[in-house]
N, C-alpha and C positions, 0 to 999 in steps of 0.2 A: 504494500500500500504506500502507495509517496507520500509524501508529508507536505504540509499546505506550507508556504513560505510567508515572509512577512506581510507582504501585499495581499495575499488570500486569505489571510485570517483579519486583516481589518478592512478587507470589501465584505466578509462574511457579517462583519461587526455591522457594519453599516449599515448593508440589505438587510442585516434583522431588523433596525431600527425602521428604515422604510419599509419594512410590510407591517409592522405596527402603527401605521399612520406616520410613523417621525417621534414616534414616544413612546418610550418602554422602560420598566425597571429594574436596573442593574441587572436583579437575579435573573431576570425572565433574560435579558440578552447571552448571561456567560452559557445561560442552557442554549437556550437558539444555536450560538457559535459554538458550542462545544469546548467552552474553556475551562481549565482551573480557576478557582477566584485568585488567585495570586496572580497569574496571565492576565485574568480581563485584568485587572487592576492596572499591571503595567504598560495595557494596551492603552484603557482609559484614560492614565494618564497623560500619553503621551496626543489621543486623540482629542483632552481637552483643551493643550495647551498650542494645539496647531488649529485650534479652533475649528474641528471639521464636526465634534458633539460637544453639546452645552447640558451641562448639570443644573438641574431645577428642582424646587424642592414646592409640594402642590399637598396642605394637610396632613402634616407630617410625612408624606414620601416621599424619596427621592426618585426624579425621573432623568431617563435622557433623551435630549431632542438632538437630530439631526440639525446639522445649519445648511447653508445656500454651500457653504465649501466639503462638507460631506455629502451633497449632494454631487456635487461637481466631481467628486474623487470616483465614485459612482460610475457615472458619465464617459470617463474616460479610459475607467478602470477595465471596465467593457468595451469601448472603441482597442484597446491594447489586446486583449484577449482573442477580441475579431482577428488583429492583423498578424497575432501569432499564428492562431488556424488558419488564415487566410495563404498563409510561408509555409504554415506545415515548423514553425518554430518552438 
């Protein structure tokens, strides 16, 4: 079984978020991606600080939304994927 690389575990992160509408919490994403909490964590962090998901806190929950630059990563993450099968790369 290949192992998903760092780009396929946080488009994984992502498209969990967008098929949740764009908001989903924590727990529910590490299961979606199939993470350790210690993974998502260090994915999280790193995806909040590139600002691509936004931490919200909505009656005592915490959620996470997509922004307009997680969507964009989305976007192209897929156009790249294309032009890999497209080469056969």
């Amino acid at each position: 079984m290949k192992r998903r690389s760092k780009l396929d575990i946080v488009n994984d992160m992502l498209l969990s978020i967008q098929e949740k509408g764009g908001k989903i919490k924590p727990t529910h994403l590490m299961y979606k991606a199939n993470l350790s909490h210690k993974l998502l964590k260090g994915y999280l962090d790193e995806l909040v600080a590139k600002e691509m998901v936004k931490e919200v806190k909505e009656k005592q929950t915490n959620y996470l939304l997509l922004t307009d630059k997680g969507h964009s990563f989305i976007a192209q993450f897929k156009k790249m994927k294309e032009f890999q099968e497209t080469f056969g790369l």
